[in-house]
N, CA, C and O atoms as a Tripos MOL2 file, in Angstrom:
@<TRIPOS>MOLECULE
protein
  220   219    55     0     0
PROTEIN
NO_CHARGES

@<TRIPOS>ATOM
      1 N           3.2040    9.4120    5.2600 N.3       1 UNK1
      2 CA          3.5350   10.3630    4.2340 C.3       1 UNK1
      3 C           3.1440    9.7650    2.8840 C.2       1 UNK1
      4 O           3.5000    8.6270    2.5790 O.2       1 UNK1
      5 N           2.4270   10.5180    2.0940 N.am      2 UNK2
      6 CA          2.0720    9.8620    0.3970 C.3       2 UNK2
      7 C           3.2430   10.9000   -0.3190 C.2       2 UNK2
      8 O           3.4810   12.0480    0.0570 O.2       2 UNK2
      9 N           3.6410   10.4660   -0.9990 N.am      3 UNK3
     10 CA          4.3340   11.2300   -2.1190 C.3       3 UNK3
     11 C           3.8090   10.4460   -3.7340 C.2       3 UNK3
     12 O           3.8410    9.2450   -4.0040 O.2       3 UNK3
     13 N           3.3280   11.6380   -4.6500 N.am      4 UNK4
     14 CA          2.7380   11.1060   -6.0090 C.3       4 UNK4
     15 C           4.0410   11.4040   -6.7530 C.2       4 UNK4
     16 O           4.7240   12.4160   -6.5990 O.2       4 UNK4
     17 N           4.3190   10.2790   -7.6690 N.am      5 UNK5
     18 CA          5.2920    9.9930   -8.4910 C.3       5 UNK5
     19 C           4.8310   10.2170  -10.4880 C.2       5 UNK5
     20 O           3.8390    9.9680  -11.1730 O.2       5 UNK5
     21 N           5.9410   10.6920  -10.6930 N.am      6 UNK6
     22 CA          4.9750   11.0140  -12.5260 C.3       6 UNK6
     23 C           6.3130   10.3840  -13.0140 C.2       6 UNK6
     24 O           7.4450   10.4580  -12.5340 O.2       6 UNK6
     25 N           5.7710    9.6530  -14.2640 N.am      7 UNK7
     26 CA          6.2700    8.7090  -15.1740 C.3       7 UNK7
     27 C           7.0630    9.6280  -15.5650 C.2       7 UNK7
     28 O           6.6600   10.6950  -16.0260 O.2       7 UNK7
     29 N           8.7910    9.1920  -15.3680 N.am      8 UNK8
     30 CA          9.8660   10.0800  -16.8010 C.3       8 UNK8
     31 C          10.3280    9.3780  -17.5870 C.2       8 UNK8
     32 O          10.6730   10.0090  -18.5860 O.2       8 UNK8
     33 N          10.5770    8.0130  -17.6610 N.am      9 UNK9
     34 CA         10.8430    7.4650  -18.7200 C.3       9 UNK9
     35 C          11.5410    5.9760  -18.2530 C.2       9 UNK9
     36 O          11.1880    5.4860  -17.1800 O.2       9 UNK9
     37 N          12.4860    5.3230  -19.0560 N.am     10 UNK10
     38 CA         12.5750    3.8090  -18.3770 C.3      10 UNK10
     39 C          13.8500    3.2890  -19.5700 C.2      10 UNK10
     40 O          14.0570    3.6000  -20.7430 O.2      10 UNK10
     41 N          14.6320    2.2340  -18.4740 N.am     11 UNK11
     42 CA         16.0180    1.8770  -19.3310 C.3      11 UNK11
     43 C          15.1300    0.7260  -19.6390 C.2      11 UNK11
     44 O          13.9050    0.6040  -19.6650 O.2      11 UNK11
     45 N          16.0600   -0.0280  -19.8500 N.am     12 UNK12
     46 CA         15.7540   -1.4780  -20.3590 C.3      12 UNK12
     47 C          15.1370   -2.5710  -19.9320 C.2      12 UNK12
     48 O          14.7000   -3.4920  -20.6230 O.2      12 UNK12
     49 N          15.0880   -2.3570  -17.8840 N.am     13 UNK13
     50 CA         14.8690   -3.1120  -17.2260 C.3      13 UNK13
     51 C          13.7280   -2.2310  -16.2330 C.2      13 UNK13
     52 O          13.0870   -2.7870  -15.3410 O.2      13 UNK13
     53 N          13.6490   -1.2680  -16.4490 N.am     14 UNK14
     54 CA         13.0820   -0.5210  -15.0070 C.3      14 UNK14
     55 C          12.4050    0.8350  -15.7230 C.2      14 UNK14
     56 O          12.7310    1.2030  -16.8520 O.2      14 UNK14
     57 N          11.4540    1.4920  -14.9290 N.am     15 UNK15
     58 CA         10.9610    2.1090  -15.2120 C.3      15 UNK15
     59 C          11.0470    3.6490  -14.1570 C.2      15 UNK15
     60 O          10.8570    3.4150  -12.9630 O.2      15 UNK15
     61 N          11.2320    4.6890  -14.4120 N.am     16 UNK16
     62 CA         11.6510    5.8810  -13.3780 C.3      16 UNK16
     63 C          10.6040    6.9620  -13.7560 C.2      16 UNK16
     64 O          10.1770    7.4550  -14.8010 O.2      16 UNK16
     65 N          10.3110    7.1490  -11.9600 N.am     17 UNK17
     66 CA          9.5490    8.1350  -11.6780 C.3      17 UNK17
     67 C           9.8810    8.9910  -11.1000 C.2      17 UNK17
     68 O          10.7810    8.6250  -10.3440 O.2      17 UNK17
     69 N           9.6240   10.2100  -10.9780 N.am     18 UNK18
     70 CA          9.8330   11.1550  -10.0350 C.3      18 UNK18
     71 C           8.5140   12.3900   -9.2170 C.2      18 UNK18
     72 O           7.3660   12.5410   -9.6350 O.2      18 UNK18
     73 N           8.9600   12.9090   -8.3500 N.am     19 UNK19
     74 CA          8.6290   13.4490   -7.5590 C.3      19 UNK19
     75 C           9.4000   14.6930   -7.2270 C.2      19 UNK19
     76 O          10.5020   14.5410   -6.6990 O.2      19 UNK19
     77 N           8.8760   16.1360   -7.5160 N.am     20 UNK20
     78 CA          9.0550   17.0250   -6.4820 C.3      20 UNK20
     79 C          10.3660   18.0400   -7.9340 C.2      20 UNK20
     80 O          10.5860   17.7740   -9.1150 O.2      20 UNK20
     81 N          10.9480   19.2470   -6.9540 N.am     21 UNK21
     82 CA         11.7770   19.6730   -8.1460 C.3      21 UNK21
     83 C          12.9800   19.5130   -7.4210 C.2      21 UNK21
     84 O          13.0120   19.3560   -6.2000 O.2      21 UNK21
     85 N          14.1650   19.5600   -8.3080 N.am     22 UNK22
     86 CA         15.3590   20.1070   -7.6130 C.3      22 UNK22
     87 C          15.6880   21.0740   -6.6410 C.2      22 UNK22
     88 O          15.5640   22.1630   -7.2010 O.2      22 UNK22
     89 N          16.0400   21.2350   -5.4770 N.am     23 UNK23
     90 CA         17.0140   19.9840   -4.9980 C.3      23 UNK23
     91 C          16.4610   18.8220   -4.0150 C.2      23 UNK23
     92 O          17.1190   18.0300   -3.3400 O.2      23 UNK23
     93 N          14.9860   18.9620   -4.1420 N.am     24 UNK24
     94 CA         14.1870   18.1970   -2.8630 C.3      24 UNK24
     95 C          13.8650   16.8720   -3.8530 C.2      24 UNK24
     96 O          13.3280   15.9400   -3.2550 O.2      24 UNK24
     97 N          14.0940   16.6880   -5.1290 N.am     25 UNK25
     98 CA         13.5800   15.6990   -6.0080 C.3      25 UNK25
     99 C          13.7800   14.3150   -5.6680 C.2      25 UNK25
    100 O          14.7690   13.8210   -5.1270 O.2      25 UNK25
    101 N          12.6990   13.7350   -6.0580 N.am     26 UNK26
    102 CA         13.1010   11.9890   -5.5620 C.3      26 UNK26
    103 C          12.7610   11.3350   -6.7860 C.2      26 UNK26
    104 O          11.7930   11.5580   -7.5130 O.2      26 UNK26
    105 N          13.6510   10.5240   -6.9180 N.am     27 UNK27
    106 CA         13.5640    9.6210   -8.2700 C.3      27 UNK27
    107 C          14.1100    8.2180   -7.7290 C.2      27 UNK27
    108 O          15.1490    7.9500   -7.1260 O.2      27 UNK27
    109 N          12.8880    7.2940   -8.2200 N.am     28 UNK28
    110 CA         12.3880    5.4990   -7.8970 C.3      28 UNK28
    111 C          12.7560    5.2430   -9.5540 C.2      28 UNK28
    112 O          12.4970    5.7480  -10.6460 O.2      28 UNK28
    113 N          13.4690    4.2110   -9.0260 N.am     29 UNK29
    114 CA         13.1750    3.2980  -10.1520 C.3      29 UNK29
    115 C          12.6090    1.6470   -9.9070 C.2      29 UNK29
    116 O          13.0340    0.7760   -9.1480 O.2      29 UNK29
    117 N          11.7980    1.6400  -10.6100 N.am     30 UNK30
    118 CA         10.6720    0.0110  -10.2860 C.3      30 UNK30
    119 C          11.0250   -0.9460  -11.3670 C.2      30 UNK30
    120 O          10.5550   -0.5220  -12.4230 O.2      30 UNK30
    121 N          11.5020   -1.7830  -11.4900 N.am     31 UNK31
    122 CA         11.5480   -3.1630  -11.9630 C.3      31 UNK31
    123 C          10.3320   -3.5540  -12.8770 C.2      31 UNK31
    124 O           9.4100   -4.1230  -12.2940 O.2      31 UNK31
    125 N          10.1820   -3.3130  -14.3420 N.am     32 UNK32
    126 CA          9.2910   -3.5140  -15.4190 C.3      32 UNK32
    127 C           8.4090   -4.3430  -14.8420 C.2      32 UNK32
    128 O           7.4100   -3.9510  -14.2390 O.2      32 UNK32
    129 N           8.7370   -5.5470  -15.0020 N.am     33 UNK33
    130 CA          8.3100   -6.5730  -14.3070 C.3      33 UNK33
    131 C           7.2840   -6.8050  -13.3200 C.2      33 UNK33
    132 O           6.1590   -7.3030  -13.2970 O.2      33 UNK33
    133 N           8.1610   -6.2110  -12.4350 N.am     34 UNK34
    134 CA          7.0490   -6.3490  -11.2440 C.3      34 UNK34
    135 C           5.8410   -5.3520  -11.4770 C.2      34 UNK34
    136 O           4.6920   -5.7580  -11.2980 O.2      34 UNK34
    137 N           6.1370   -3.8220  -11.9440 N.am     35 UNK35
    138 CA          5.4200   -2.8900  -12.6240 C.3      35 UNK35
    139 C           4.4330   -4.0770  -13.5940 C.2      35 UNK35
    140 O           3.4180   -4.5990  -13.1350 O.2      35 UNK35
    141 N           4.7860   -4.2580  -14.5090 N.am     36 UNK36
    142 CA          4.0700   -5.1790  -15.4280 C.3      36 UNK36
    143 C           2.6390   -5.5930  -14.4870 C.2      36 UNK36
    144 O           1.5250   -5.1040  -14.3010 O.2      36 UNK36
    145 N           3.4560   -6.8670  -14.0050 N.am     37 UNK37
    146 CA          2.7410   -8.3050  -12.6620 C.3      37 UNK37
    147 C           1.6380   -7.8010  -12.1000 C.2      37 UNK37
    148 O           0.6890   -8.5620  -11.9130 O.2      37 UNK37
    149 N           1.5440   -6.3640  -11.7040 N.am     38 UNK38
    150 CA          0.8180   -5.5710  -10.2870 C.3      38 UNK38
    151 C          -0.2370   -5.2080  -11.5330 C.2      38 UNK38
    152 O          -1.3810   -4.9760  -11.1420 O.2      38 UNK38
    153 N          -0.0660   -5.1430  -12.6720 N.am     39 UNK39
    154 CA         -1.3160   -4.5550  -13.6610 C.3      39 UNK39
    155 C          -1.5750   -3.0210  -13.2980 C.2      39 UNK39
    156 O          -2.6440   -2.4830  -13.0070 O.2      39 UNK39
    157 N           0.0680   -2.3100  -13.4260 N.am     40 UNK40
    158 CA         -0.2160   -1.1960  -13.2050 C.3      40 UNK40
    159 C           0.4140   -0.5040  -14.6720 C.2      40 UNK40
    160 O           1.1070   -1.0520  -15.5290 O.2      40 UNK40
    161 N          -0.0250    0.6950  -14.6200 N.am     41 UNK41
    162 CA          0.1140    1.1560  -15.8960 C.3      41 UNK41
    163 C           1.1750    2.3820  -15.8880 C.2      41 UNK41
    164 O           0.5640    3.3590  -15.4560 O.2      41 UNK41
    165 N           2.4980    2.7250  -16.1860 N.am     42 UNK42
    166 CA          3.1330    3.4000  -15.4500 C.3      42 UNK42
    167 C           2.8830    4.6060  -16.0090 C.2      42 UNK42
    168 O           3.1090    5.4530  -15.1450 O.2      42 UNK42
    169 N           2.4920    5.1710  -17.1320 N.am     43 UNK43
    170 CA          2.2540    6.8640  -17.9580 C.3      43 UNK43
    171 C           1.5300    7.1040  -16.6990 C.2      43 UNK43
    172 O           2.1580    8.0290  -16.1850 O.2      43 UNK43
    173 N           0.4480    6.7520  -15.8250 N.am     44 UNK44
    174 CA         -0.6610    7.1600  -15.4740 C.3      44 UNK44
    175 C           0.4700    7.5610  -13.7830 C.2      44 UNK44
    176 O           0.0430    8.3920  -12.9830 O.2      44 UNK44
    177 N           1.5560    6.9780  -13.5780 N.am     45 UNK45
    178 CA          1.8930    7.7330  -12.6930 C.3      45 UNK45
    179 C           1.6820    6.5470  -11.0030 C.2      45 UNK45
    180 O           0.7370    5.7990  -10.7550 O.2      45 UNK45
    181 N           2.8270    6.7830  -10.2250 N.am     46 UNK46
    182 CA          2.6520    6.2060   -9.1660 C.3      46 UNK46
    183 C           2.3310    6.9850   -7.6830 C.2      46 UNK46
    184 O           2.6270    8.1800   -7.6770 O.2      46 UNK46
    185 N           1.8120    6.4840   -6.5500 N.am     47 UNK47
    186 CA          1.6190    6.6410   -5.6730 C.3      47 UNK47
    187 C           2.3070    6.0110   -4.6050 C.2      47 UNK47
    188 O           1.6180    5.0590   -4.2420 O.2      47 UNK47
    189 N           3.5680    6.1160   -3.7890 N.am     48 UNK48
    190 CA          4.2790    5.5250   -2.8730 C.3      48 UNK48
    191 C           3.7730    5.9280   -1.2520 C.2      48 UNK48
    192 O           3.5320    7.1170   -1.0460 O.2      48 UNK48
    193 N           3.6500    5.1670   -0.3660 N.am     49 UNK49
    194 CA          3.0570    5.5580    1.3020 C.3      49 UNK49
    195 C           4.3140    5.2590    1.8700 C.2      49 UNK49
    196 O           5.1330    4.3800    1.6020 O.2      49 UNK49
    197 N           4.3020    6.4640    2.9860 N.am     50 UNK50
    198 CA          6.0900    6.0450    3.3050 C.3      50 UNK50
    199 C           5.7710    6.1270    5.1670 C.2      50 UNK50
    200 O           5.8910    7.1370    5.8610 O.2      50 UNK50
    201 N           5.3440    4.7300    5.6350 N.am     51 UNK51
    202 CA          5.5310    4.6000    7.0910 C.3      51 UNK51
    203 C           6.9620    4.5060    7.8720 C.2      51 UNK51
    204 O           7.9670    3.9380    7.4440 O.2      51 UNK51
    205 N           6.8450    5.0940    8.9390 N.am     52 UNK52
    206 CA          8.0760    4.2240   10.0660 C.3      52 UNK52
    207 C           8.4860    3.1910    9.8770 C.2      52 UNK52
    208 O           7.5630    2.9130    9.1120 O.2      52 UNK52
    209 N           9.0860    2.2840    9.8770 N.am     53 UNK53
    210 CA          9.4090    0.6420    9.9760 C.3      53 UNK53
    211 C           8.9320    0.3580   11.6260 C.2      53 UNK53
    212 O           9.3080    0.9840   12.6180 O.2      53 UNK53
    213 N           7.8490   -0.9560   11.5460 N.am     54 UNK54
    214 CA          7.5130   -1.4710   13.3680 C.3      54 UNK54
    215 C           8.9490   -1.9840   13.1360 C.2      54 UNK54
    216 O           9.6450   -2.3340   12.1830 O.2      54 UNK54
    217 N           9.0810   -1.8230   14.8310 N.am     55 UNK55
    218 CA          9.9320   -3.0250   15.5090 C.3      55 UNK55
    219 C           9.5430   -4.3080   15.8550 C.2      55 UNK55
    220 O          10.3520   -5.0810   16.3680 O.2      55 UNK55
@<TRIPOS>BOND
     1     1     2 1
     2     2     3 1
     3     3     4 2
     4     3     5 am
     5     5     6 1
     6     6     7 1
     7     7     8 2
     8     7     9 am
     9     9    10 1
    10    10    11 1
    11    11    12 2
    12    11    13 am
    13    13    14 1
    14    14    15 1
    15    15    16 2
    16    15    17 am
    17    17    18 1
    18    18    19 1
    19    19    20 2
    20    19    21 am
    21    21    22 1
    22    22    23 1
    23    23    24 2
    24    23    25 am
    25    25    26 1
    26    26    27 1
    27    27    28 2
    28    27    29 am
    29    29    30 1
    30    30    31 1
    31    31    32 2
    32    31    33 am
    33    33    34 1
    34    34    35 1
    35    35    36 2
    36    35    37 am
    37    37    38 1
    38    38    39 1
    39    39    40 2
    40    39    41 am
    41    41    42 1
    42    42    43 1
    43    43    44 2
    44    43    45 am
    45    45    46 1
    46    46    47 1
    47    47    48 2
    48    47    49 am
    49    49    50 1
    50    50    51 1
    51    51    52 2
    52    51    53 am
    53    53    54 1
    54    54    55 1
    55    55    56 2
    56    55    57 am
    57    57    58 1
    58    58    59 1
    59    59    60 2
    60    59    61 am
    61    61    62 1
    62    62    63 1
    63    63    64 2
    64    63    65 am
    65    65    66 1
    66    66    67 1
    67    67    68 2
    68    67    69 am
    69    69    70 1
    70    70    71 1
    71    71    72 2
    72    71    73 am
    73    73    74 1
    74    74    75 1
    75    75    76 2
    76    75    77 am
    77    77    78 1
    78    78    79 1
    79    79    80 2
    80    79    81 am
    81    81    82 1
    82    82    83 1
    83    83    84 2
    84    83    85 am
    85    85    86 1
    86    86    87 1
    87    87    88 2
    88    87    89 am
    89    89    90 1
    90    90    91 1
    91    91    92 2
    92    91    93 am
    93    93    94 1
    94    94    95 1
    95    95    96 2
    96    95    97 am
    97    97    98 1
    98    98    99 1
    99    99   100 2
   100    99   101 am
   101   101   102 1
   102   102   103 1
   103   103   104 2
   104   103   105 am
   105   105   106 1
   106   106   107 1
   107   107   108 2
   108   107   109 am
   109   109   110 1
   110   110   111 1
   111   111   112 2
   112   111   113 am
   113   113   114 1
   114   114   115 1
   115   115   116 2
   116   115   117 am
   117   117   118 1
   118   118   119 1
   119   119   120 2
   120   119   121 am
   121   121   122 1
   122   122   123 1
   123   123   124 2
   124   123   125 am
   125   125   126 1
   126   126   127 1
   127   127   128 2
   128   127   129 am
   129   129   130 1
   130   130   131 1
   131   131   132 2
   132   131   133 am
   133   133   134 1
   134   134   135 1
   135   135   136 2
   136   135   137 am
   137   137   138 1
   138   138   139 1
   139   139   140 2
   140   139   141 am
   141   141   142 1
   142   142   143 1
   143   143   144 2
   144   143   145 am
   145   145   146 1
   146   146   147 1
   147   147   148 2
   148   147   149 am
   149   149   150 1
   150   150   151 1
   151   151   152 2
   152   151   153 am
   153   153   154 1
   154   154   155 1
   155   155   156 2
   156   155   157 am
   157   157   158 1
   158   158   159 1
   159   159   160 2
   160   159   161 am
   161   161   162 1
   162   162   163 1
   163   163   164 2
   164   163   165 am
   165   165   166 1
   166   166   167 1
   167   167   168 2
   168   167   169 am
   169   169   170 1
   170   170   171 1
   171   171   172 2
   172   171   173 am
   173   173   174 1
   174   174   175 1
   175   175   176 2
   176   175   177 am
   177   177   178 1
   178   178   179 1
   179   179   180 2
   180   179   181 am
   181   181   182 1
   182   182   183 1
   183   183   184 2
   184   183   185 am
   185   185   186 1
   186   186   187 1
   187   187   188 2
   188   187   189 am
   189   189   190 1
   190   190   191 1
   191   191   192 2
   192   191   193 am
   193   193   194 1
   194   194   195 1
   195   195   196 2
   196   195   197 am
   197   197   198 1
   198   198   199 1
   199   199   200 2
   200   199   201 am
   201   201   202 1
   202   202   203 1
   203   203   204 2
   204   203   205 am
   205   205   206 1
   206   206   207 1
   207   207   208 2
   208   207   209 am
   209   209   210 1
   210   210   211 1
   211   211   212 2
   212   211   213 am
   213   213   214 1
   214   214   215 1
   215   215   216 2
   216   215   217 am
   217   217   218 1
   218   218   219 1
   219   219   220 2
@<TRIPOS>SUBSTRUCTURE
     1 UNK1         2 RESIDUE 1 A UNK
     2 UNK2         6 RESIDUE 1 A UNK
     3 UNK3        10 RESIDUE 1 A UNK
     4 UNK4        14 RESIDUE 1 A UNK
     5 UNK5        18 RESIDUE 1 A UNK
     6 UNK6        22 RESIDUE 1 A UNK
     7 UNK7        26 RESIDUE 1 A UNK
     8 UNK8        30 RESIDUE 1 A UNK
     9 UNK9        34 RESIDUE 1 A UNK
    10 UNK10       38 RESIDUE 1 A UNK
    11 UNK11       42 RESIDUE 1 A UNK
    12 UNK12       46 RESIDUE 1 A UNK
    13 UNK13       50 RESIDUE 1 A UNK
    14 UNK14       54 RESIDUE 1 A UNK
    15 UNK15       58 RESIDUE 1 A UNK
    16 UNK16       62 RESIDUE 1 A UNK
    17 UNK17       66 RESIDUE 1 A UNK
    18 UNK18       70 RESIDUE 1 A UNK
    19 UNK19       74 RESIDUE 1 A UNK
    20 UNK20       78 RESIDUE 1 A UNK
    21 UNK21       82 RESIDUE 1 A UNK
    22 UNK22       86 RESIDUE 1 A UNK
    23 UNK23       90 RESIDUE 1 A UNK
    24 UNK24       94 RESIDUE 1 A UNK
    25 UNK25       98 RESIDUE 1 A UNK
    26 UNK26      102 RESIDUE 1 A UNK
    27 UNK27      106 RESIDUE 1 A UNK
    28 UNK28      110 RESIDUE 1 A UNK
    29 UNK29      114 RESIDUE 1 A UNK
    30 UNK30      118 RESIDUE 1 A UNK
    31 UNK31      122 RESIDUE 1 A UNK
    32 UNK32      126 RESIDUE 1 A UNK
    33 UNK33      130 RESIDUE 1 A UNK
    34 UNK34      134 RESIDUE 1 A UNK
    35 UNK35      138 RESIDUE 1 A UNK
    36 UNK36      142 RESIDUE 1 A UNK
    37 UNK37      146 RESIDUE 1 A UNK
    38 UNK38      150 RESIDUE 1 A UNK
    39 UNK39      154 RESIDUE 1 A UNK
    40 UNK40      158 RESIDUE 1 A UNK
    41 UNK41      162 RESIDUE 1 A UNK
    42 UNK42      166 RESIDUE 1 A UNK
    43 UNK43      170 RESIDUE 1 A UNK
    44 UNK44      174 RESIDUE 1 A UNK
    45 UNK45      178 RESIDUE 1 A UNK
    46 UNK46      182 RESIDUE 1 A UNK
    47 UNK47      186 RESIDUE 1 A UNK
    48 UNK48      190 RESIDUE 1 A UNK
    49 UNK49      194 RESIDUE 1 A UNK
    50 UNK50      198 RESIDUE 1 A UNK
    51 UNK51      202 RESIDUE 1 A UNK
    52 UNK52      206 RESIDUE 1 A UNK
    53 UNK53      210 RESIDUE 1 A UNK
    54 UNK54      214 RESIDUE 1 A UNK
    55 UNK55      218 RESIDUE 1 A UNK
């Protein structure tokens, strides 16, 4: 499953995206930081892949 994520805004430490409208909405929040580290740019919006977990 891909679900595309759009930049809404960010506390102090983290940065929040969302996906989709109410009441199906999903909202991530990512760790500046690591956001930062990965050299990703967050206005431009994320992309999450959502597999099974292997056993």
């Amino acid at each position: 499953m891909k679900i595309n994520f759009e930049y809404k805004t960010e506390t102090k430490t983290c940065y929040r995206f969302e996906a989709g409208e109410r009441p199906e909405q999903i909202t991530i929040y990512l760790k500046k930081k690591q956001v930062d580290e990965a050299g990703i740019n967050p206005q431009k919006g994320i992309t999450a892949y959502i597999e099974q977990k292997e056993d």
